[in-house]
C-alpha positions as CSV (number, residue, x, y, z in Angstrom):
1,X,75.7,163.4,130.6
2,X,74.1,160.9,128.3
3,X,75.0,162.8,125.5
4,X,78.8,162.3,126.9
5,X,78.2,158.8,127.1
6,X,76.5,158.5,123.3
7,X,79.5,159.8,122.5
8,X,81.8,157.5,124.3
9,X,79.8,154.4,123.0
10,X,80.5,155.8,119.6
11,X,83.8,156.4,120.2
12,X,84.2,152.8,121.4
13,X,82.1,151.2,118.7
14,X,84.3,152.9,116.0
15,X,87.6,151.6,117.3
16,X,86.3,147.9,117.7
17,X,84.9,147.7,114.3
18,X,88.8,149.5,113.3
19,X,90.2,146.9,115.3
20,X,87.8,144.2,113.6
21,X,89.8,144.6,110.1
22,X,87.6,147.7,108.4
23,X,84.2,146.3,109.3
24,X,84.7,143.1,108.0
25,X,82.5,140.3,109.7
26,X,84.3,138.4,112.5
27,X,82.7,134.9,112.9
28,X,84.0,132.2,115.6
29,X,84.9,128.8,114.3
30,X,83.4,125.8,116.3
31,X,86.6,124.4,117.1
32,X,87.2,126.4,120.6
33,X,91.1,124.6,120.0
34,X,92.2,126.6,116.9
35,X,92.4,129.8,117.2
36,X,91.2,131.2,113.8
37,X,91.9,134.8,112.5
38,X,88.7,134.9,110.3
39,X,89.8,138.9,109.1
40,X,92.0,137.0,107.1
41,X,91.4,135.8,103.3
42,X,90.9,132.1,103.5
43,X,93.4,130.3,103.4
44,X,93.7,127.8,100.1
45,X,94.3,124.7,101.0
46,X,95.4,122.2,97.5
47,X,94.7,118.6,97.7
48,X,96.1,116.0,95.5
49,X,94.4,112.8,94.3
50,X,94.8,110.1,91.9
51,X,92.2,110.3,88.8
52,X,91.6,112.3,85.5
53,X,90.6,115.9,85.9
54,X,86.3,115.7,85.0
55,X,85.6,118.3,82.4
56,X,82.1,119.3,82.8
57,X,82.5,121.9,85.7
58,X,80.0,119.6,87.6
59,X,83.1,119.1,90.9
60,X,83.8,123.0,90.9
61,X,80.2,123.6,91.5
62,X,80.6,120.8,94.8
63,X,84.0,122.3,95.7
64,X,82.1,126.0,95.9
65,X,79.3,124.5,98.2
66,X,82.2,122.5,100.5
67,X,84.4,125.6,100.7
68,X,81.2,127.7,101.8
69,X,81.7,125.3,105.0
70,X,85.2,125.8,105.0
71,X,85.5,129.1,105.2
72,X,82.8,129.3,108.0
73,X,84.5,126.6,109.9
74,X,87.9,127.0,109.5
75,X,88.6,130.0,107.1
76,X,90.1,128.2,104.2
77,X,88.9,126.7,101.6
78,X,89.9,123.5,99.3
79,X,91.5,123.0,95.9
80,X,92.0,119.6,93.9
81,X,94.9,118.6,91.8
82,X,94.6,115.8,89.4
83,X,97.6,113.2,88.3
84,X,96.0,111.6,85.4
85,X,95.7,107.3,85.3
86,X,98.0,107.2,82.9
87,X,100.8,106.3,84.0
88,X,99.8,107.9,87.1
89,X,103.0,106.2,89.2
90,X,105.6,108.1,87.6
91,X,103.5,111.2,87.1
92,X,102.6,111.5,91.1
93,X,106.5,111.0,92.4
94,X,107.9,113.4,89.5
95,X,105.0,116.2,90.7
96,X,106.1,115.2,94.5
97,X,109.9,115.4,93.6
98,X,109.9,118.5,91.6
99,X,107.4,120.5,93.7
100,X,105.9,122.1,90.6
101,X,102.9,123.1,91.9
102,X,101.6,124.0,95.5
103,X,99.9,121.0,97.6
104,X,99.3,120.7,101.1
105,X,97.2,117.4,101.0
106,X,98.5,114.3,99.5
107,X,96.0,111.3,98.9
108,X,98.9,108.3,99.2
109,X,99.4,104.5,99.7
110,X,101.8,102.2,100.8
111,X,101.0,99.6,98.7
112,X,100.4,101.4,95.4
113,X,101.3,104.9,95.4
114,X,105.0,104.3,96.9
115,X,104.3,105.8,100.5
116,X,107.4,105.0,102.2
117,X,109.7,106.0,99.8
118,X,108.2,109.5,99.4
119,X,108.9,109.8,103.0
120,X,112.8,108.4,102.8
121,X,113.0,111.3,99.8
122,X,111.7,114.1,102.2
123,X,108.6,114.4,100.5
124,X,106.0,114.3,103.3
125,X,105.9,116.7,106.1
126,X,106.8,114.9,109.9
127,X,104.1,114.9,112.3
128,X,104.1,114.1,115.8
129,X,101.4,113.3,118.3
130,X,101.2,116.5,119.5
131,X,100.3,118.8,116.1
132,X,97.9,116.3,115.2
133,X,96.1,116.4,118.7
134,X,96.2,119.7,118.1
135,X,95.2,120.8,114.7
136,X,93.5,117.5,113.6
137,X,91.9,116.0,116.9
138,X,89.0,114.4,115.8
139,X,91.2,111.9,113.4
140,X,93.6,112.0,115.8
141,X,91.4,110.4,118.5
142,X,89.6,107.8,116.0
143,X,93.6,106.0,115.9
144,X,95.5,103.7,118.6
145,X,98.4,104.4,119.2
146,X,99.7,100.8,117.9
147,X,98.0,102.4,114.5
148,X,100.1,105.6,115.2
149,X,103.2,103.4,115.0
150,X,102.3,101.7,111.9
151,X,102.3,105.1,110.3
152,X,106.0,106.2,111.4
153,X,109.4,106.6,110.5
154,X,112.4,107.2,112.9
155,X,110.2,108.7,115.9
156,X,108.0,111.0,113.3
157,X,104.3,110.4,111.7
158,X,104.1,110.4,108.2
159,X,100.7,109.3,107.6
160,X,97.1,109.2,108.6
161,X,95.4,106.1,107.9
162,X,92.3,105.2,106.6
163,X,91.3,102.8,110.0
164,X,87.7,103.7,110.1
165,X,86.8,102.4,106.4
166,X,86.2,98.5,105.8
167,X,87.1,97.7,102.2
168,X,88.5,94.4,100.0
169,X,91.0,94.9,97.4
170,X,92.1,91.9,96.8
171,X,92.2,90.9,93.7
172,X,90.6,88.1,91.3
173,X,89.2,87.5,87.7
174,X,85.7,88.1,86.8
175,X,84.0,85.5,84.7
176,X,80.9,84.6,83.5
177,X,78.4,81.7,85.3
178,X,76.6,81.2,82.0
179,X,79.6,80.5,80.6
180,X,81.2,78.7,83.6
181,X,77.8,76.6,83.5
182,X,77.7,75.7,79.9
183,X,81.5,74.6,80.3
184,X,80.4,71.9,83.3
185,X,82.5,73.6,85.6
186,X,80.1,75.7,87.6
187,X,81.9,78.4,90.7
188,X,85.7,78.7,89.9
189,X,87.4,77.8,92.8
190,X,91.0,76.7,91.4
191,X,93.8,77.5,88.9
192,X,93.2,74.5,87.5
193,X,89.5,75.6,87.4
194,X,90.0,78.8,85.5
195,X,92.3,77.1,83.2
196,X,89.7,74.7,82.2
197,X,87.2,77.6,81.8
198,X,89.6,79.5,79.4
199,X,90.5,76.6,77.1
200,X,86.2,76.4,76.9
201,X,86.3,79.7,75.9
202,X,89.5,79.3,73.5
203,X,88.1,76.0,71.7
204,X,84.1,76.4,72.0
205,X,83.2,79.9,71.8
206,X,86.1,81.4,69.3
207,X,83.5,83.9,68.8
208,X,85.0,85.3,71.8
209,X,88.9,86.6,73.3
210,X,89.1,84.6,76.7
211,X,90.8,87.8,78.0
212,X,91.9,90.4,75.9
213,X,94.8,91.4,77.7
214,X,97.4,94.2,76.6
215,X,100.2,92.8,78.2
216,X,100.0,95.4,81.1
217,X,98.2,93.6,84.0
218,X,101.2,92.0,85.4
219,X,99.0,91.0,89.5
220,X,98.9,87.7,87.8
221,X,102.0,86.0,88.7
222,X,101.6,87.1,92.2
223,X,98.1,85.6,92.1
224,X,98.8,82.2,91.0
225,X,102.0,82.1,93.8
226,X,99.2,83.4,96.7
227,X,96.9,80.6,95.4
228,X,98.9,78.0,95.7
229,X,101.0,78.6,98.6
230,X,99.9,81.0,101.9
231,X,102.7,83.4,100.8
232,X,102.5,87.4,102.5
233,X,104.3,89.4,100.2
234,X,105.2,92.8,101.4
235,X,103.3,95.4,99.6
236,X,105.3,98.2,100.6
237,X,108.4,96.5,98.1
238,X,106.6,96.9,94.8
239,X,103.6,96.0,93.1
240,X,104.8,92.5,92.2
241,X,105.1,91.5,95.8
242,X,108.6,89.7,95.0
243,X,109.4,89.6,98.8
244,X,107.3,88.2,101.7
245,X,107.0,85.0,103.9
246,X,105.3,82.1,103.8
247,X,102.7,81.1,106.8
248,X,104.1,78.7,108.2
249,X,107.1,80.8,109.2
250,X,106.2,84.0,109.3
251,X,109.5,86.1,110.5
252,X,111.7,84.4,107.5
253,X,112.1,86.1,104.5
254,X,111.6,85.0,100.7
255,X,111.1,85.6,97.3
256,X,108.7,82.9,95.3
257,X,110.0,84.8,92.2
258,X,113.6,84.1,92.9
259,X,113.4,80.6,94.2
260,X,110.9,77.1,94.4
261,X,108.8,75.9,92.3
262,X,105.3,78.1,91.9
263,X,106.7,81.0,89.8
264,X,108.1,78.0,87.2
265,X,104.7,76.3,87.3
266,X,102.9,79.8,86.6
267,X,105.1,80.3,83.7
268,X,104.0,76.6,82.3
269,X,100.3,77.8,82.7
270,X,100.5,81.2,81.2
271,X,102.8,79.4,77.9
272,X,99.7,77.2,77.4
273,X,97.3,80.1,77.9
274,X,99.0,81.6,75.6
275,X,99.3,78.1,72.7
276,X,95.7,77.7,73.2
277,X,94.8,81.6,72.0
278,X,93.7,83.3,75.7
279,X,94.3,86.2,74.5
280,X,95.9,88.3,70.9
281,X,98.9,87.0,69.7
282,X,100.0,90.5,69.4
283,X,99.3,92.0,72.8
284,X,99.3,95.6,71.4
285,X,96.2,94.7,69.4
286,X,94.3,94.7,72.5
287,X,91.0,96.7,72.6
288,X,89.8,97.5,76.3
289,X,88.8,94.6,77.6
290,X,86.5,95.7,80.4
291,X,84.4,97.5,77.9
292,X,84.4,94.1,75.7
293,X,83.5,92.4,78.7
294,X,80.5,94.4,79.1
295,X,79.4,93.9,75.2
296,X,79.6,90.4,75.2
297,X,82.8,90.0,73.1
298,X,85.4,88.6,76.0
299,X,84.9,86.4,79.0
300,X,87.4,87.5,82.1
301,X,88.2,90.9,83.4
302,X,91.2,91.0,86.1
303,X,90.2,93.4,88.7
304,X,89.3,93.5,93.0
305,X,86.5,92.4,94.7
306,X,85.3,96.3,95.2
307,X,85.2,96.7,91.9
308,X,83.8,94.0,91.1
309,X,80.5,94.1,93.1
310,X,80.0,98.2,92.8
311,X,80.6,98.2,88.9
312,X,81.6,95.0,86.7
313,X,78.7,93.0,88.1
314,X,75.9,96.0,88.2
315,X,76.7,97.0,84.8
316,X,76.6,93.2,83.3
317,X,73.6,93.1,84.7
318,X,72.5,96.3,82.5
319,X,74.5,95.2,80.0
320,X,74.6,91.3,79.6
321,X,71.1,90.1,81.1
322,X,71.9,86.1,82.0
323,X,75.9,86.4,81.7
324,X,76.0,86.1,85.6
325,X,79.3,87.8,86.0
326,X,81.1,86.1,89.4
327,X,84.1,86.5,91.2
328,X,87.4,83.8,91.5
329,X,89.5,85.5,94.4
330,X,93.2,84.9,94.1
331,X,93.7,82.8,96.9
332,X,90.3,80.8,97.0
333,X,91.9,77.4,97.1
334,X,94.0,77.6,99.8
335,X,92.4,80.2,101.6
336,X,94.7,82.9,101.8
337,X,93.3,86.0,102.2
338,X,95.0,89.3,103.4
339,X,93.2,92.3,104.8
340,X,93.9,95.9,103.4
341,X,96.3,97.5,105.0
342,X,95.2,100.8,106.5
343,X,97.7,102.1,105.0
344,X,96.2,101.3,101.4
345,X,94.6,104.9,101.5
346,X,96.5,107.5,104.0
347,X,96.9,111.0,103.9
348,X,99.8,112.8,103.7
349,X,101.1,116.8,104.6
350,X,102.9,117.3,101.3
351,X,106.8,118.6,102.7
352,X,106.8,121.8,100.8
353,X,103.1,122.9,102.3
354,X,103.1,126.6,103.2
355,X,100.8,125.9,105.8
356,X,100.7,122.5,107.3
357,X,98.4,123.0,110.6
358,X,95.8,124.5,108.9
359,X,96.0,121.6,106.2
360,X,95.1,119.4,109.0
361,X,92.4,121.4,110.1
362,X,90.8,121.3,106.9
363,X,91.4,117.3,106.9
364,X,90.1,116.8,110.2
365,X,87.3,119.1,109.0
366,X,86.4,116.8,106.0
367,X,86.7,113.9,107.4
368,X,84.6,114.1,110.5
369,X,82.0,116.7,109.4
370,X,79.0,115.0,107.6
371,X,78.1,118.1,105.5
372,X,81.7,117.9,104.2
373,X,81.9,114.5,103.7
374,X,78.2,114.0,101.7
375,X,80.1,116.6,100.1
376,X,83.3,115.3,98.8
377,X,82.0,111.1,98.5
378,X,78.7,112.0,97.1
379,X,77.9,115.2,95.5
380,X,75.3,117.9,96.0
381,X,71.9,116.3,97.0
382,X,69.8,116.5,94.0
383,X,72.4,116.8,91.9
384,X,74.4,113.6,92.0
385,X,72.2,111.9,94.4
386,X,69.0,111.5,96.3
387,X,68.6,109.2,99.7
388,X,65.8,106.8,98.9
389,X,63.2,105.4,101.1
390,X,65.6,102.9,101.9
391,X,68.2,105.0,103.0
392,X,70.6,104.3,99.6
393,X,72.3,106.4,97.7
394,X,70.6,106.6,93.9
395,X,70.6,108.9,91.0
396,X,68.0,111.7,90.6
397,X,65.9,111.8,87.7
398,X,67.1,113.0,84.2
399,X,70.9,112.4,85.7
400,X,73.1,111.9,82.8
401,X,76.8,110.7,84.1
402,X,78.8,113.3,81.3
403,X,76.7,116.0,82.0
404,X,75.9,116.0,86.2
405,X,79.0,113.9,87.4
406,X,81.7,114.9,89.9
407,X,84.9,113.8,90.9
408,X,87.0,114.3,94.0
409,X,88.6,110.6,94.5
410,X,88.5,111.5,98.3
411,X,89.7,107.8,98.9
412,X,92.2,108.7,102.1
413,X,90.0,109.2,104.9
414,X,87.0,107.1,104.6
415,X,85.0,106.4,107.3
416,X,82.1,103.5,107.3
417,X,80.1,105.4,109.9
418,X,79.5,108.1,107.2
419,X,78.9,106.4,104.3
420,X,76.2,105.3,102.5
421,X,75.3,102.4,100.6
422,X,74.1,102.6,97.1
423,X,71.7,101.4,95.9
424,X,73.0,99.7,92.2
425,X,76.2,98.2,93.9
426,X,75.2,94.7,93.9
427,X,75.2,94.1,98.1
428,X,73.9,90.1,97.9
429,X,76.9,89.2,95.9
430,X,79.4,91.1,97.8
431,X,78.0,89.8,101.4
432,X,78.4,86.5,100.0
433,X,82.0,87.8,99.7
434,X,82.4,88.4,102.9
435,X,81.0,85.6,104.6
436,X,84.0,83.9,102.6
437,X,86.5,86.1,103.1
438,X,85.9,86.9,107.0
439,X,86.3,82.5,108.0
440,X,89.8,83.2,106.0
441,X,91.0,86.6,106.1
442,X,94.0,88.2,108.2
443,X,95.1,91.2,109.4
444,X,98.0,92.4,107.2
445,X,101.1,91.4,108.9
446,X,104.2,94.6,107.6
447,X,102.6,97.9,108.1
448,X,104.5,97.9,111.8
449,X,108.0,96.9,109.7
450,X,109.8,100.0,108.4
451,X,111.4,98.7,105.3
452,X,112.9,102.1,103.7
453,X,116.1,102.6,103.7
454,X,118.2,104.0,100.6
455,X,120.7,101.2,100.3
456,X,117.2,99.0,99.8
457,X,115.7,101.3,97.7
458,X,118.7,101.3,95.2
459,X,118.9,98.0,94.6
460,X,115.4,97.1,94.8
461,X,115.4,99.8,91.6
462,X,117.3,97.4,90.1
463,X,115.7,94.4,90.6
464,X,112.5,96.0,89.5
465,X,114.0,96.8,86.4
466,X,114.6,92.9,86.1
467,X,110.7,91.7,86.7
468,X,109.7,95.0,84.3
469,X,111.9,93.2,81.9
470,X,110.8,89.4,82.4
471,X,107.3,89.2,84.3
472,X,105.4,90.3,81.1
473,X,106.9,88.0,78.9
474,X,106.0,85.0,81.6
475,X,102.8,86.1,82.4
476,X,101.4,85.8,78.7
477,X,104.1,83.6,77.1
478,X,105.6,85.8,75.0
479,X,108.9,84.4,74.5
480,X,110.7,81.8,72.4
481,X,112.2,79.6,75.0
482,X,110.6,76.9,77.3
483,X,109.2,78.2,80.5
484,X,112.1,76.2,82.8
485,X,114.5,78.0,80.8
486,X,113.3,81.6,80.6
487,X,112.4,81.3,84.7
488,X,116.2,80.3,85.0
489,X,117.1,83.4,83.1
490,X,115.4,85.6,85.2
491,X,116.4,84.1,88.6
492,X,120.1,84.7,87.2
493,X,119.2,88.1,86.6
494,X,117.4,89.1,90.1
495,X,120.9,87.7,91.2
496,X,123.1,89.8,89.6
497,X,121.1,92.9,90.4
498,X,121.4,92.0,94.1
499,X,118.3,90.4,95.0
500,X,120.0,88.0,97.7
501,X,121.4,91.6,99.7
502,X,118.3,92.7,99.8
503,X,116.4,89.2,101.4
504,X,119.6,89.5,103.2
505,X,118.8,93.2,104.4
506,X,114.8,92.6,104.4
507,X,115.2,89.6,107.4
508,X,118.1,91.7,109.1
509,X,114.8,94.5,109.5
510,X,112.8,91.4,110.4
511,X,114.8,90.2,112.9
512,X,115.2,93.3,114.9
513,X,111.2,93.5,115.9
């Protein structure tokens, strides 16, 4: 008899380890919800972000020790495609609209990275509440449901916003107190402030460019206009922010570009910027100027206020010992100050992804788990960083950026519960920031305003074509005509390419809410 049954168990053991796949190992994912076939390959899951691909095999080594999670977790693993910085725009809707390679994860923005237009062209996947209670429920949990709304488009979710991550983008000019100091003028606070500190610059230190700008950085114009008047522009309409409202009447539509008076007295400014030598009088002459900045040989660097206090202000330190660098926030002097939209980093489910749900299980994965998430923000721990005594991020010993550095731009999923601070971003200086920004700041007011639609979208094309044309010969004087003149030019131009149909259109949205 127990012979029979050694036999039997045999028997039985032979056809469960058959029925396991050949003997291969079956493990049993955490998440009781999905139900995970681990007998099959893992599945590869390909994630697209904004940033130059590193070189120095350092972010394959972290991708190995993340997808060793993975695959015990989930049973896939995680691949990273790169669209370059240059001209990183075009490059990202061209991959996106040709579907040349396989994604399943798309890092993407609103406000920069032309969001809602990606979803008018079929681009991104449609969600609904119930496949992403299902296959991404700890993200899925973390967002209201007003939040839910933001991110949709005819009854369907398109994104998942970055709602648990405090961060300033707003930008400003960088300048330096020494400077600032010797000039009399002390904290920039004003236009007319900054204009007083370049003609300093320009007339008593020719030794160095006020800003040696290339002609690119066209957030100017849209500076000077949110300075001087509480305009909202809508981010979601281009990066010049040509449409928007004013505060004191929030639900009517407008274009500062197109009519009053700031945009003519910007022109003015940036025409005697350019008289009094601000920057090259050939623009394509321009070295990089945040690399001059940080040797001493320019005074300004346009940029936002993260940037500012986790890089351009650390690295003057290093660099510049005394130059003080501090930060004029577009909008100081009349206090208008927008928060980011949570929309400014969302994730998408690319359209053509062979395998959405698991997609989201490998976002929910990496956003929520802290192994995954040191992982993909920071690095392998004495690698790319060590936790001090203090509990800040800082660089081991013997780390050399070229050599040990990673990169996986994971800015679309952020969460302030899991990050750290580090220890070389310059905290005082930013908290000072803050304290400024918080008695001043509001929530951004369009994320809940669906402004796609194609008839938009074509002539909007055309009007941006217009300000690509004209807003970087205003903002650095480059042309031959007085300011009034070249303004009125322009104007006549956003006319005829339909600018009025689409204020028109814009307040017809407006007026529906």
């Amino acid at each position: 008899m127990k012979k029979l049954i050694s036999v039997l168990t045999t028997i039985c053991v032979v056809i469960m380890v058959a029925a396991c796949g050949g003997g291969k190992p079956q493990h049993y994912s955490e998440y009781s919800e999905w139900d995970i076939d681990f007998r099959e390959e893992p599945t590869t899951i390909t994630y697209l972000t904004i940033g130059d691909k590193p070189v120095n095999g350092q972010t394959e080594k972290v991708i190995e020790e993340l997808n060793k999670i993975l695959i015990k977790k989930v049973n896939a693993q995680l691949d990273i495609y790169y669209v370059g910085w240059n001209d990183y725009l075009s490059n990202y809707n061209r991959v996106l609209d040709e579907g040349i390679t396989s994604l399943d994860l798309i890092g993407t923005g609103t406000d920069w990275l032309d969001g809602w237009p990606n979803v008018l062209k079929g681009n991104f996947y449609p969600m609904s509440k119930e496949l992403l209670s299902t296959f991404c429920p700890m993200t899925y949990a973390s967002v209201s449901n007003e939040q839910w709304e933001k991110c949709s488009y005819n009854g369907n979710i398109y994104f998942i916003p970055e709602n648990e991550f405090t961060q300033w983008t707003n930008h400003g000019f960088v300048y330096r107190g020494d400077i600032a100091d010797e000039a009399g003028i002390g904290d920039i606070k004003s236009f007319e402030d900054l204009s007083e500190y370049v003609e300093y610059v320009a007339t008593k230190r020719p030794e160095l460019i006020a800003w040696d700008a290339d002609g690119t950085d066209n957030i100017v114009a849209l500076g000077y206009i949110m300075s001087k008047e509480k305009y909202v522009p809508i981010y979601e309409l281009g990066i010049y922010g040509l449409f928007g409202a004013y505060a004191e009447d929030k639900l009517k539509i407008v274009s500062p570009y197109y009519e009053g008076e700031e945009f003519v007295e910007f022109a003015r400014l940036m025409k005697k910027w350019d008289e009094m030598g601000a920057w090259r009088e050939k623009l394509s002459d321009a070295g990089n100027n945040q690399k001059e900045f940080y040797s001493g040989n320019t005074a300004l660097e346009q940029h936002h206020t993260q940037n500012y206090f986790t890089s351009i202000r650390p690295t003057m330190e290093l660099k510049q010992p005394g130059a003080d660098a501090r930060f004029y926030w577009f909008g100081k002097e009349c206090g208008n100050l927008l928060k980011t939209s949570i929309l400014h980093g969302a994730m998408a489910v690319y359209s053509g992804s062979k395998n959405p749900e698991k997609a989201l299980m490998v976002y929910d994965v990496i956003r929520n788990d802290v192994d995954c998430y040191r992982l993909l923000r920071y690095g392998i721990q004495g690698t790319q960083y060590e936790i001090n005594s203090s509990g800040m991020i800082e660089k081991p010993s013997g780390y050399n950026e070229n050599a040990n550095s990673m990169l996986t731009n994971f800015w679309w999923g952020r969460r302030d519960e899991l990050e750290i601070q580090d220890s070389t971003y310059s905290w005082d200086e930013y908290y000072d920031l803050v304290d400024e920004y918080e008695h001043v700041a509001e929530d951004y007011p369009w994320d809940g305003y669906n402004f796609v639609s194609e008839d938009i979208n074509r002539k909007l094309n055309k009007v941006i074509e217009v300000c690509d044309e004209y807003i970087p010969q205003i903002s650095y004087g480059k042309y031959d005509s007085d300011p009034e003149e070249i303004v009125l030019e322009f104007r006549q131009e956003l006319k005829e390419a339909g600018i009025e149909e689409i204020m028109a259109e814009l307040q017809t949205i407006v007026d529906s809410y």
